[in-house]
N, C-alpha and C positions, 0 to 999 in steps of 0.2 A: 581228408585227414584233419581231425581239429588239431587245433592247437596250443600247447599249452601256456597259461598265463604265467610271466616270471613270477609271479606272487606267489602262485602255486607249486612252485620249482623249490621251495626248501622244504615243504612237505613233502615232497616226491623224492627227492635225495635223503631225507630221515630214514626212507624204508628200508635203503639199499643195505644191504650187509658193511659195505664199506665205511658207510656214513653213519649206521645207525648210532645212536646214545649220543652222539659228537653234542657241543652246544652251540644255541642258537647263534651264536657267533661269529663260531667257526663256521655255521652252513651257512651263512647271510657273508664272510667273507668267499668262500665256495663261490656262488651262486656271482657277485660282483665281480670276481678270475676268471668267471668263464663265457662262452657265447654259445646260444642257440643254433644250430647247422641243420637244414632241410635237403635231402637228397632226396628225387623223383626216384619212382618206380622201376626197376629194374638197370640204374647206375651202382655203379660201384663207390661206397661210405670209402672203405679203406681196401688195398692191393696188397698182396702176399709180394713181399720184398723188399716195398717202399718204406721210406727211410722217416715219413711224415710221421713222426710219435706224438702220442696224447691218447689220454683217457677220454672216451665218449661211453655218456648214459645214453639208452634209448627212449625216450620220450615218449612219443607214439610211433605207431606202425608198428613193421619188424623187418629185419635183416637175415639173410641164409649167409652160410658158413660154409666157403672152401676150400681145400688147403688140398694143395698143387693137381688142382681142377676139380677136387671130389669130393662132394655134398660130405661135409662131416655134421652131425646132432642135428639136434632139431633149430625149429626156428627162433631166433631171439626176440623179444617183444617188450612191451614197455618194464622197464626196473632192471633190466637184463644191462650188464654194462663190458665193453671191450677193452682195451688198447692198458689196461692195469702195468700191463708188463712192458712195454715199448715208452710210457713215460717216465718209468722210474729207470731202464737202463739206454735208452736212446737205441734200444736196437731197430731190427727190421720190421715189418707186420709179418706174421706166423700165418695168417690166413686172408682171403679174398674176403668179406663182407660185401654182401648188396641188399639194396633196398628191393622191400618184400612189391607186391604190386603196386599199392596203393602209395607206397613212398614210406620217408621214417624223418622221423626231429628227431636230434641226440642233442646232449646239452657235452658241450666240449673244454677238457681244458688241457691246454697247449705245456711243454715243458719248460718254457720261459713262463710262465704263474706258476705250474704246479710247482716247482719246485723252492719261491718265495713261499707260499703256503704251506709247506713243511716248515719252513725255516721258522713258523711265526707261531706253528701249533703243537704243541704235544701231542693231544689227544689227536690231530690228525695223521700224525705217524704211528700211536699205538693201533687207532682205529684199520687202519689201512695194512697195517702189517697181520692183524687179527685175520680180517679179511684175506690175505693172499695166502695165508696160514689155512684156512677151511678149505680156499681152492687146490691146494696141494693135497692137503688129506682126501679131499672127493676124487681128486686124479689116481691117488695112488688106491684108492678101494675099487676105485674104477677099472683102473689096470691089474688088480689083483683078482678080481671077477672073472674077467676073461682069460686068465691063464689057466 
């Protein structure tokens, strides 16, 4: 697995749906909030139930997705990002994450920074809310498909 150079970490977070337009600022204070996490191949990143909240990007590798034991989508890979939802309300984790064979880096941040970093940016609470805004519509076209 390479891995990626912090330098290169606000260029990677520009692309994310979340982050995208934000300014260089706001990602360079981002990027300073948060820390780099490497999980081996076939460990478990995060557990369905645990109480550990925080947003992690995926960096390189990828992660499979289970929720209460059963392969849900496909596989997530680098730009792909989890835990949206467990740091803004401190709930549980919704699903099992593990690292895909080869392992995965996520770049992480905790709800003791994230929630300073709201406090400090506009544009990163409009940013962020846009984003969980898209992810709601994709769910609900998604669950309207299959009825």
């Amino acid at each position: 697995m390479s891995h990626l150079t912090r330098s290169a970490l606000p260029d990677l977070l520009k692309e994310i749906d979340l982050f995208a337009g934000l300014p260089d600022a706001v990602i360079a204070d981002l990027v300073a909030s948060g820390s780099t996490l490497r999980t081996p191949g076939g460990h478990a990143v995060v557990s369905q139930g645990d109480e550990d909240a925080g947003l992690q990007v995926i960096l390189d590798g990828t992660v499979l997705v289970d929720v209460g034991g059963v392969r849900r989508g496909g596989v997530l890979g680098p730009g792909d990002y989890f835990g949206e939802i467990s740091v803004i309300d401190g709930g549980r984790r919704s699903a099992t994450l593990t690292a895909g064979e080869g392992g995965v880096e996520t770049f992480a941040i905790s709800p003791l920074t994230f929630w300073p970093l709201i406090d400090r940016h506009a544009s990163l609470r409009r940013s962020l809310l846009k984003g969980l805004c898209a992810r709601i519509r994709a769910l609900d076209v998604e669950a309207n498909a299959t009825c």
